[in-house]
C-alpha positions in Angstrom: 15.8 239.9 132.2 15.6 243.6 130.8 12.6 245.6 132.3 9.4 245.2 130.4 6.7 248.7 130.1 4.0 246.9 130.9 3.4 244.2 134.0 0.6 242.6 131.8 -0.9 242.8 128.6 -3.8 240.8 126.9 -5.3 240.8 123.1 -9.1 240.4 123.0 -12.6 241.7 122.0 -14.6 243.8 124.2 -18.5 244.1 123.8 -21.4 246.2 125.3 -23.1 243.9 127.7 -27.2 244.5 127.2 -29.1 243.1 130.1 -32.5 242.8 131.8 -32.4 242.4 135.5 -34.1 239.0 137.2 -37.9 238.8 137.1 -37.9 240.8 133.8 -38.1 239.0 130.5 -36.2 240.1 127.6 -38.7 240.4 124.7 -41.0 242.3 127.2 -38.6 245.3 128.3 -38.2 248.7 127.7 -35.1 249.1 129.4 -31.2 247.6 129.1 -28.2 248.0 131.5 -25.7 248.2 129.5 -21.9 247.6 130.3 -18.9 247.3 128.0 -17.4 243.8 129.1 -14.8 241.3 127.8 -12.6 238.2 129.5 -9.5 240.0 128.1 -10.3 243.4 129.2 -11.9 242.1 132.5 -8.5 241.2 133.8 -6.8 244.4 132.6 -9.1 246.5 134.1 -9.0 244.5 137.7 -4.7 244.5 137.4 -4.9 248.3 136.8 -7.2 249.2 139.8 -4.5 246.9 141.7 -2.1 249.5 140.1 -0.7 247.1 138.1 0.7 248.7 134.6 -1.8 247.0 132.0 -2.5 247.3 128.2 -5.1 246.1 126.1 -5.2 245.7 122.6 -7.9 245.0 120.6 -10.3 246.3 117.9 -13.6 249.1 118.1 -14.9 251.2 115.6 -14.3 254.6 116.0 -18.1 255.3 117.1 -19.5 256.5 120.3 -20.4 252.6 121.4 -16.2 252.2 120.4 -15.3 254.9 123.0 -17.7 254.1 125.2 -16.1 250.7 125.7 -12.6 252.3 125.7 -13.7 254.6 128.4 -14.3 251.7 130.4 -11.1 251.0 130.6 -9.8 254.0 130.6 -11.0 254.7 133.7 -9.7 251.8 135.1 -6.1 252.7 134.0 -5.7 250.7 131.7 -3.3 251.9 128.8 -5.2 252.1 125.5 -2.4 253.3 122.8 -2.5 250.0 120.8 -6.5 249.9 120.2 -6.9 249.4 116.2 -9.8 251.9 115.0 -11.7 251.1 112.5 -14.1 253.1 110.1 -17.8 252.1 109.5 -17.4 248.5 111.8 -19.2 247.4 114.7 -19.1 246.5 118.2 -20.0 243.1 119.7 -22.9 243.6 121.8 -24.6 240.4 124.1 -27.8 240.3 125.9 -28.7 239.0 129.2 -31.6 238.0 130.9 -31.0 237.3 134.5 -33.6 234.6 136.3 -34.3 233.1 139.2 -35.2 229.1 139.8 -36.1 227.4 138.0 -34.8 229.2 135.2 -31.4 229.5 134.1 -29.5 232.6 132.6 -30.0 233.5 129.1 -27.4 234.8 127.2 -27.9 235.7 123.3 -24.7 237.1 121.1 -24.6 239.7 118.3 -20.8 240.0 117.8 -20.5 238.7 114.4 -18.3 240.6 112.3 -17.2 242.7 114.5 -14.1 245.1 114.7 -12.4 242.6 116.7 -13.4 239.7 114.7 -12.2 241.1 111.6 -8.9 242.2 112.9 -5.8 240.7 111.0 -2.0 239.7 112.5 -0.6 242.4 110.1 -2.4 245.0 112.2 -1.3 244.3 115.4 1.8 246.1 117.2 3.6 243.1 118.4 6.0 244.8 119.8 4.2 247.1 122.0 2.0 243.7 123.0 5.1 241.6 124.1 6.9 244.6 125.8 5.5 242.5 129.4 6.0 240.5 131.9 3.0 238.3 130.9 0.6 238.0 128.3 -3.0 237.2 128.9 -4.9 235.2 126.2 -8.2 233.4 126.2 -10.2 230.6 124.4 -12.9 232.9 123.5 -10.6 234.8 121.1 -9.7 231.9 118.7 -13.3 230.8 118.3 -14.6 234.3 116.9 -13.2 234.0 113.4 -10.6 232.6 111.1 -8.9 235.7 111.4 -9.1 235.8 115.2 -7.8 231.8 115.5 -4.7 233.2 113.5 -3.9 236.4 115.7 -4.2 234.2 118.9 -1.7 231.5 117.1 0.8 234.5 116.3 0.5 235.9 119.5 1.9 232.4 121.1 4.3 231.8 118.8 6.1 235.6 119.1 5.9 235.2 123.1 7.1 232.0 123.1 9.9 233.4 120.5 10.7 236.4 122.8 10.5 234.4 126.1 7.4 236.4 127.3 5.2 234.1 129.5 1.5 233.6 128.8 -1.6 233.1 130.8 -4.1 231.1 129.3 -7.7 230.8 129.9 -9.8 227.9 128.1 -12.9 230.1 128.7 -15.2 227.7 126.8 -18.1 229.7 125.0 -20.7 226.7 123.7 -22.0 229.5 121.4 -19.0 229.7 119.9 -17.6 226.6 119.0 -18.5 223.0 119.2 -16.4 221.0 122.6 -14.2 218.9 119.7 -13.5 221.3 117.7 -12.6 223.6 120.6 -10.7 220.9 122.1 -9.0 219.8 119.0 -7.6 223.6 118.7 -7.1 224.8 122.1 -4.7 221.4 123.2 -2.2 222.8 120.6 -2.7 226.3 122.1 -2.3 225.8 125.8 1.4 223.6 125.5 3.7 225.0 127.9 2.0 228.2 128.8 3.1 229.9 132.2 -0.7 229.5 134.0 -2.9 227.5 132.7 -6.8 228.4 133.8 -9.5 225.7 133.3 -13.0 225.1 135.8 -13.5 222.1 136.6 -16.8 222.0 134.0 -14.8 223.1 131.0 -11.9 220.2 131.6 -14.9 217.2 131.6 -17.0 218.9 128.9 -13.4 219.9 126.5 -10.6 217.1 127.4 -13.0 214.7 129.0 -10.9 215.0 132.4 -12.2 214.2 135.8 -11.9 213.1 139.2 -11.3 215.6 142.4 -9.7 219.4 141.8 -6.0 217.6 142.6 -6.6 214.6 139.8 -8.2 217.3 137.5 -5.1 220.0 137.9 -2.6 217.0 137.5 -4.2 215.5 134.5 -4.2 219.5 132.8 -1.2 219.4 134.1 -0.4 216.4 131.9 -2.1 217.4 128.6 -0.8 221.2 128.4 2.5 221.0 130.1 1.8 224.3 131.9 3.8 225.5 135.0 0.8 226.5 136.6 -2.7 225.0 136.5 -5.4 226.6 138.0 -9.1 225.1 138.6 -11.8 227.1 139.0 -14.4 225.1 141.5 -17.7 227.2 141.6 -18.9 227.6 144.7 -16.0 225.4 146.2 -13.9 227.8 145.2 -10.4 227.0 143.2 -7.4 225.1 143.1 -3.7 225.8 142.1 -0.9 223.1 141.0 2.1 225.0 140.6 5.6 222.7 140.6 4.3 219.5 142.3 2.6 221.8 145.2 -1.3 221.5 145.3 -3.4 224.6 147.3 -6.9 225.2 147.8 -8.7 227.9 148.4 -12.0 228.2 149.8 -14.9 230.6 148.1 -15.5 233.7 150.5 -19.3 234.2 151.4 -21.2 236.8 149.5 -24.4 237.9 148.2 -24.8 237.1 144.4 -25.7 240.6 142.6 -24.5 239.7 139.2 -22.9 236.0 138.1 -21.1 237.1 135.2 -17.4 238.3 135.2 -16.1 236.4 138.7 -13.8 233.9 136.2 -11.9 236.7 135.0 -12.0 238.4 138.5 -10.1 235.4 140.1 -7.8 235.1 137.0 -6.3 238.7 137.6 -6.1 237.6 141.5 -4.2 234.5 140.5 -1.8 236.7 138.1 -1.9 239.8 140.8 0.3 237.0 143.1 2.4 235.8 139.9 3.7 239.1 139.7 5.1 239.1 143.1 6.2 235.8 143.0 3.5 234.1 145.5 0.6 232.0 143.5 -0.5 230.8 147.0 -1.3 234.6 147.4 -2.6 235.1 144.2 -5.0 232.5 144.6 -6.5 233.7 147.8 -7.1 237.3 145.8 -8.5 235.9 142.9 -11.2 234.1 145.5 -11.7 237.2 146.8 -12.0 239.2 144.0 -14.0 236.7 142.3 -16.3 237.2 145.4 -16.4 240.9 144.7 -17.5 240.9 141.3 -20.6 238.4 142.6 -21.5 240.9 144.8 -21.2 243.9 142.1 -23.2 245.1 138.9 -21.2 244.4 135.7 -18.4 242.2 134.5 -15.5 244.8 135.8 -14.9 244.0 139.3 -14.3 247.7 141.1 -11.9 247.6 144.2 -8.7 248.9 145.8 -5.1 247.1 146.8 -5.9 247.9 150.1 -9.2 246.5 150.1 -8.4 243.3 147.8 -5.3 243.0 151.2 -7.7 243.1 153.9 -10.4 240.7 152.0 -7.5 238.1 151.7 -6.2 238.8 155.3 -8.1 236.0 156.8 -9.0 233.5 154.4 -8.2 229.8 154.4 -6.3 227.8 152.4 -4.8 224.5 152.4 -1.9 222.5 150.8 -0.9 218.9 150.4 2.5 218.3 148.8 
């Protein structure tokens, strides 16, 4: 296979993250954290700390919230040539309202019509995006607009076309999309992608699918006909089915700072070991960086090979053929 630029590339919106810490309320503060955040752009920014050679392409207006989300990632590493910049558009933007028991987490979206959502498949540099060794898609993308749900199909199609291998993350967003309709649309996207990631949640809720996390990652297994399923498990941690061989790997211990952004954590673990051939690996980073981003302030997980090594050093796993 001739050599590729990049090791991974992924297409997706980024947003500016507004949040209220727990014990605050919202429509009572006078003060928002604020971090640029995206599933997409999550994983990019995780690979290139693990000096991984990443791209992302997507859409931002050429506005100081644009290049504050850029810079983001360009501090990360991640390369940023391919970013369509538009005039007089806007930028996503969600807010969160952390809690305590009893009450859950609040999450409100403003990302209508947004740079990325208005984005068209004429606009995009397919080239530069399938010059990789994988491509990283999500379900998010497909349920922001029309035009969106025809960039994602494009982008499957021209992989598949040019043998480049996709990852594939349902990433269900309620807010976005009803479960059927989701479903309906997301079945015909996931067939025969490289890794498949799904938690256990979003296979009941989507494709009705249950049982324990080896029934769950055989019957995903079944529906997409992906090489590699991964189930995400909570607090139980996650499960891989990769060519008949079932793993799983325990949650590492840590102090919850933030909730948000461990999904996409433990997906760039899981492709951090597909790049070097050992998914077994790569599941026992994405555990632990999913851990790390818990224990961290944002949806970008911040870390180091070396650390990411010794984290992974001494956790468990087991398999059952």
């Amino acid at each position: 296979m001739a050599k590729t630029r990049f090791d991974v590339t992924a297409f997706g919106e980024i947003m500016l993250r507004l949040s209220v810490s727990a014990g605050n309320r919202l429509e009572a503060t006078n003060q928002l954290r604020v971090d640029p955040a995206g599933a997409e752009s999550n994983v990019m920014g995780a690979l290139a700390r693990l000096n991984r050679n990443c791209a992302w392409v997507g859409g931002l207006p050429a506005s100081a919230l644009g290049r504050l989300a850029a810079n983001s990632l360009r501090l990360c590493g991640v390369n940023l040539e391919s970013i369509i910049w538009s005039e007089n558009e806007r930028i996503g933007t969600y807010y969160v309202e952390f809690s305590e028991p009893p009450r859950s987490i609040e999450v409100l979206y403003d990302r209508a019509n947004s740079s990325a959502a208005l984005l068209t498949s004429d606009q995009i540099d397919w080239d530069f995006l399938l010059n990789t060794r994988l491509l990283h898609l999500t379900g998010i993308t497909p349920a922001l607009s029309a035009n969106s749900r025809t960039i994602t199909r494009t982008a499957l199609a021209r992989a598949r076309a040019a043998q480049v291998p996709v990852s594939f993350d349902i990433n269900y967003r309620q807010k976005l999309w009803e479960p059927k309709e989701a479903a309906h649309e997301l079945t015909e996207l996931i067939q025969k992608v490289e890794i498949l990631f799904c938690s256990k949640r979003d296979a009941e809720r989507l494709f009705g699918i249950t049982g324990n996390p080896q029934e769950i990652a055989r019957q995903l297994s079944s529906l997409s006909g992906a090489k590699h399923v991964v189930v995400t498990l909570g607090e139980s941690g996650a499960a891989l089915l990769s060519e008949e061989l079932f793993s799983h790997q325990p949650s590492l211990p840590t102090r919850i700072v933030d909730r948000l952004g461990a999904g996409d954590a433990l997906a760039a673990g899981v492709i951090h070991g597909w790049l070097d051939n050992n998914l077994r690996l790569g599941l026992r980073y994405g555990t632990a960086l999913a851990a790390l981003a818990l224990s961290q302030h944002g949806d970008m997980v911040i870390t180091t090979a070396d650390e990411l090594k010794n984290l992974s050093a001494d956790s468990d796993s087991t398999v059952s053929r």
